[in-house]
Each structure stands twice: as C-alpha cells, then as structure tokens.
N, C-alpha and C positions, 0 to 999 in steps of 0.2 A: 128693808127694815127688819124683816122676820129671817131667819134662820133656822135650818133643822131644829135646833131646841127650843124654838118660838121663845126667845127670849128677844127682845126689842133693843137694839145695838144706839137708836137716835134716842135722847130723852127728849122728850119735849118741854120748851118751856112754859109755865103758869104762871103769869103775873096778875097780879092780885092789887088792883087799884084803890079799894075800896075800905084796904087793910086789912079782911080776912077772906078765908077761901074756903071752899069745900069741894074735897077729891071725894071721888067715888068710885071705890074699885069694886070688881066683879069678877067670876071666873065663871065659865061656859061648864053646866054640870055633865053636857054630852063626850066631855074628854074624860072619861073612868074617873069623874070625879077628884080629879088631884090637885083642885086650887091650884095655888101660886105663892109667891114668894113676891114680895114686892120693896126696895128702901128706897128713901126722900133723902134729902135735906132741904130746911127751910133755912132764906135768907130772913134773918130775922130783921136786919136794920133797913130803917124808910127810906127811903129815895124818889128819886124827879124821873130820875132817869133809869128803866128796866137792866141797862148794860153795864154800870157800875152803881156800889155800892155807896150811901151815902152824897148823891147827887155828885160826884167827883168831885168835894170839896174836905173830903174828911174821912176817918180812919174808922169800922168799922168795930166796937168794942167787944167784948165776949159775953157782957151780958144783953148786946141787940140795940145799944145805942152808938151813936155816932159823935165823936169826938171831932169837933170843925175846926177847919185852919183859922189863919188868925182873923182873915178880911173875911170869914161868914158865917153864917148863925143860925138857929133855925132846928128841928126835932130831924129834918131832913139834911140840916146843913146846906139847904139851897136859898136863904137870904141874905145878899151880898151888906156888909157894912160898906156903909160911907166913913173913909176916918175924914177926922179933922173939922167934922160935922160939913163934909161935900167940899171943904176950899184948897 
C-alpha cells in the first residue's frame, strides 16, 4: 500500500448509508512536520447499490440527481413501476 514516498497507491472505499459522512484526516507532526496533500471526490447521487450509481436503474445528473429509466422511480431510482397498473 505504502511506497517510498508514502503516498497510498489503494484508495479506499467510504460509503456513506446514512447520507452523510465525516473524514477525518490527520498528519503525524514527528515527520518534520510537512502535513500532506490529500483529494476526494464525492459521488454525489443516491443509490441501493454502493457499486453502481443510481441503484443501476438510471443516469447519474451533474447536479447529483438521478435521471430513471422508463420502468423506475424513486430519488434512488430503485422503485420498479408496475405498467398497465400490474396486467
């Protein structure tokens, strides 16, 4: 994971069930003091499912919401419609 310039080569993943998260980073002052350097990105859109975006029913928008296919619904896009009211 570590390498001579102790930069971390595996990210790790944070998923965040509950809708929000709190990182907490830190640097070890007994290294001459030189902090770190750290970037993210955040998935912003809901989902069911941690390995795809928008429960794999739908397309991921730019402002963090999800745009569902035709058959499903939902902030998640994970509730299926019934057409034709189920017949």
């Amino acid at each position: 994971m570590y390498k001579k310039d102790f930069s971390i080569r595996k990210v790790p993943e944070i998923v965040a069930e509950s809708g929000s998260a709190l990182l907490h980073f830190f640097s070890d002052d007994a290294y001459n003091m030189s902090g770190f350097n750290i970037s993210y990105k955040v998935n912003g859109c809901p989902t069911n499912d941690s390995r795809v975006e928008c429960s794999g029913f739908g397309a991921c928008m730019d402002d963090g919401t999800c745009s569902c296919e035709n058959l499903y619904t939902g902030e998640a896009c994970n509730i299926a419609l019934c057409p034709n009211n189920c017949s």
